[in-house]
N, C-alpha and C positions, 0 to 999 in steps of 0.2 A: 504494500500500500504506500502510495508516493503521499509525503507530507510537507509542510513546510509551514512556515512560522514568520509573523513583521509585528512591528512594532509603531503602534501608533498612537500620533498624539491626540488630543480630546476628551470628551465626555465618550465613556464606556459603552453606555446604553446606547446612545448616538449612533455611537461608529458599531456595534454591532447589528444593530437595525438597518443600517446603509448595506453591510457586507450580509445581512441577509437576502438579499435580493436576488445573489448571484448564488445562492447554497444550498446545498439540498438539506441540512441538517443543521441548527444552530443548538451546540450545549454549552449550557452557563451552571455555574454554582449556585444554590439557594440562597447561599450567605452572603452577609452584607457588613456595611462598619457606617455607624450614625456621624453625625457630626466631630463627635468628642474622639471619635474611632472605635466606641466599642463597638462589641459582633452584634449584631440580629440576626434575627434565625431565616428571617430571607430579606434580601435587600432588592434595593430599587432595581438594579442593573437587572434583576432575574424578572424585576414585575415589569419593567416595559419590555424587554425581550417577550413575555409570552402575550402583553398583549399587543409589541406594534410590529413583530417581526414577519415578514413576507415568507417565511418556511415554516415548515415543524419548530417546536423546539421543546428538548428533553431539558428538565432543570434536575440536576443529580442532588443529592445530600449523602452526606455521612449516614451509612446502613443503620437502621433502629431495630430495635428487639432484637426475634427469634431468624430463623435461615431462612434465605429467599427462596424456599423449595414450591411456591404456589403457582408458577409460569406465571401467563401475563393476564392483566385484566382490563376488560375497554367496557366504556360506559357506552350501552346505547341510550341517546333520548327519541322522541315521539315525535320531533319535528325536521329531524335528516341531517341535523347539524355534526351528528355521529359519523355519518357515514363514509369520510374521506378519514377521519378515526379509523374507524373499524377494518380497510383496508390494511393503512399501515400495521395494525394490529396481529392481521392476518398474517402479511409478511415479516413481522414480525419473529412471529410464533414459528413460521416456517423454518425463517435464517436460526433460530434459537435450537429448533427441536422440543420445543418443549407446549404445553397445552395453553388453549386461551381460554378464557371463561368471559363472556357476555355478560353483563351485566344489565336489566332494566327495572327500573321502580317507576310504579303505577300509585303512589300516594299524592301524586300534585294536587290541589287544591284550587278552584275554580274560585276567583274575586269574589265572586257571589255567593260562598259556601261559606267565606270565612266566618260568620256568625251562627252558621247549623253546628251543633257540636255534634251533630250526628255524624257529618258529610267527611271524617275520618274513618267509619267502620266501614269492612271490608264489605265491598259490592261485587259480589258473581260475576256481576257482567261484564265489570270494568276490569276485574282480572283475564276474563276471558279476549278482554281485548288486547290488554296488555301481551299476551303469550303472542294473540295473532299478529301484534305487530312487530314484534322481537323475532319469531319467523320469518316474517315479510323482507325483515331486516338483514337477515340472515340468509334468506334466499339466495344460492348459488356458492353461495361461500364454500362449500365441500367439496363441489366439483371444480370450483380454480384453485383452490387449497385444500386437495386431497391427504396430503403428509400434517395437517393438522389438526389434532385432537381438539375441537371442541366442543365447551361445555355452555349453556346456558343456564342463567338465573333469573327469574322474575321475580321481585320482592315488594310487598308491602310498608314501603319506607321511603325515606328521604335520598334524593340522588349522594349526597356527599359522606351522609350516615354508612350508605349500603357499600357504596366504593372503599369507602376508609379499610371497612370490615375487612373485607378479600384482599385490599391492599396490604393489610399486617403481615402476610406472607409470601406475597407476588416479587419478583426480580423486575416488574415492569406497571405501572398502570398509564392505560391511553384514555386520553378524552378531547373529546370535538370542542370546539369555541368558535362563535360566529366571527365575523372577520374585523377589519380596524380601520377610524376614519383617523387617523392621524394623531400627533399628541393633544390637540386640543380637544378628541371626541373618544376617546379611548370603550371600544367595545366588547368588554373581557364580561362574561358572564360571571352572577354571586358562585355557581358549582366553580369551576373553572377555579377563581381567586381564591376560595377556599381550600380548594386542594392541592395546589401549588403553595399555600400555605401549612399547609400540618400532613402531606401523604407519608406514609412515612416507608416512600419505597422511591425511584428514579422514575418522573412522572415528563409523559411525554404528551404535549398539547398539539393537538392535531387541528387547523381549521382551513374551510372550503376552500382550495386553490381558487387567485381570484380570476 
C-alpha cells in the first residue's frame, strides 16, 4: 500500500474538510484539547470532520471495555438515509470476514403522540412494519455479499440506546447522516452527534454521496 504524508499549515478541521474532497476515507481521532489544552473526550476537529466532510469518515478512540469479538454493526433508519451506510457496511464485513448485524428500532414517536402516554407500548402492527422494512432494506444484500454473515435486529427502542448496546462488543459500528450545507448550516443529525460522542467502539459515519 503506497502512502505518504505533508504537513500543513492552518486550522485542522479546515484543511481536513478541503482534502476530503479528493478521498475516499477520512480518519480522525475522537480527542480533542480545550483552550487551557486539556483533553476532551472528543474535540472539535472530529465534530466538523463528520459533519462537513465530502467522504466517509471513521473517528477511532482508545478500545473500551471487553474484546471486539461482535463484527460490525450498521444502523438502519426508515427514511434511506442508511443506505449508502449499509453498503459500506456490507463491504465492510466482507474485506473483514467477519459478521454484520443490522440494526432497526421502531420506537420513534410521532409530534402528535408526544402527550399519549400510551403511544410508547408496543403496537403489532408497527412492528410488523418495522421487520418489512429492515427486509426491504436489506433486499439483495446476500446475493452481492454472498461471503457475509448477516444478522438482523428489530428492536423496540431508541436509535442511539439500541446501537450503543451491540456496539459494546462490535470492532466497527456504521451509521448514515444526511448531508452538509457548509459551516454556517451544519446538518449532523441528534443519532449521529451522539454516537460519535460516547460509541464506545471505531464508528464510521456514512452519508448520501452528493
Amino acid at each position: 500500500m503506497d502512502g505518504r504524508g505533508d504537513v500543513q499549515r492552518g486550522d485542522a478541521a479546515e484543511r481536513l474538510v478541503a482534502e476530503s474532497t479528493a478521498a475516499h476515507l477520512l480518519v480522525v481521532g475522537s480527542h480533542g484539547l480545550d483552550e487551557s489544552g486539556a483533553r476532551l473526550e472528543f474535540g472539535s476537529t472530529a465534530e466538523a470532520a463528520i459533519a462537513l466532510a465530502a467522504c466517509p469518515v471513521a473517528v477511532v478512540r482508545e478500545s473500551r471495555g471487553p474484546g471486539r469479538d461482535g463484527g460490525i454493526v450498521v444502523g438502519v433508519d426508515s427514511a434511506g438515509v442508511a443506505d449508502h451506510a449499509l453498503r459500506w457496511a456490507l463491504h465492510e464485513a466482507g474485506l473483514r470476514g467477519v459478521p454484520l448485524l443490522a440494526v432497526h428500532t421502531w420506537r420513534e414517536v410521532a409530534a402528535e403522540d408526544w402527550n399519549d402516554l400510551t403511544s410508547d407500548i408496543s403496537d403489532p402492527d408497527r412492528e410488523r412494519d418495522a421487520h418489512r422494512l429492515l427486509a426491504e432494506r436489506l433486499a439483495g444484500a446476500t446475493e452481492r455479499f454472498p461471503d457475509v454473515e448477516l444478522h438482523r435486529s428489530v428492536e423496540h427502542d431508541r436509535p442511539v440506546r439500541a446501537l450503543l448496546a451491540h456496539a459494546a462488543r462490535a470492532e466497527l459500528l456504521v451509521i448514515g447522516s444526511r448531508g452538509h450545507a457548509g459551516f454556517t448550516g451544519m446538518l449532523l443529525g441528534s443519532t449521529s452527534r451522539a454516537l460519535a460522542h460516547c460509541a464506545p467502539c471505531p464508528l464510521l459515519v456514512v452519508r448520501p454521496p452528493a
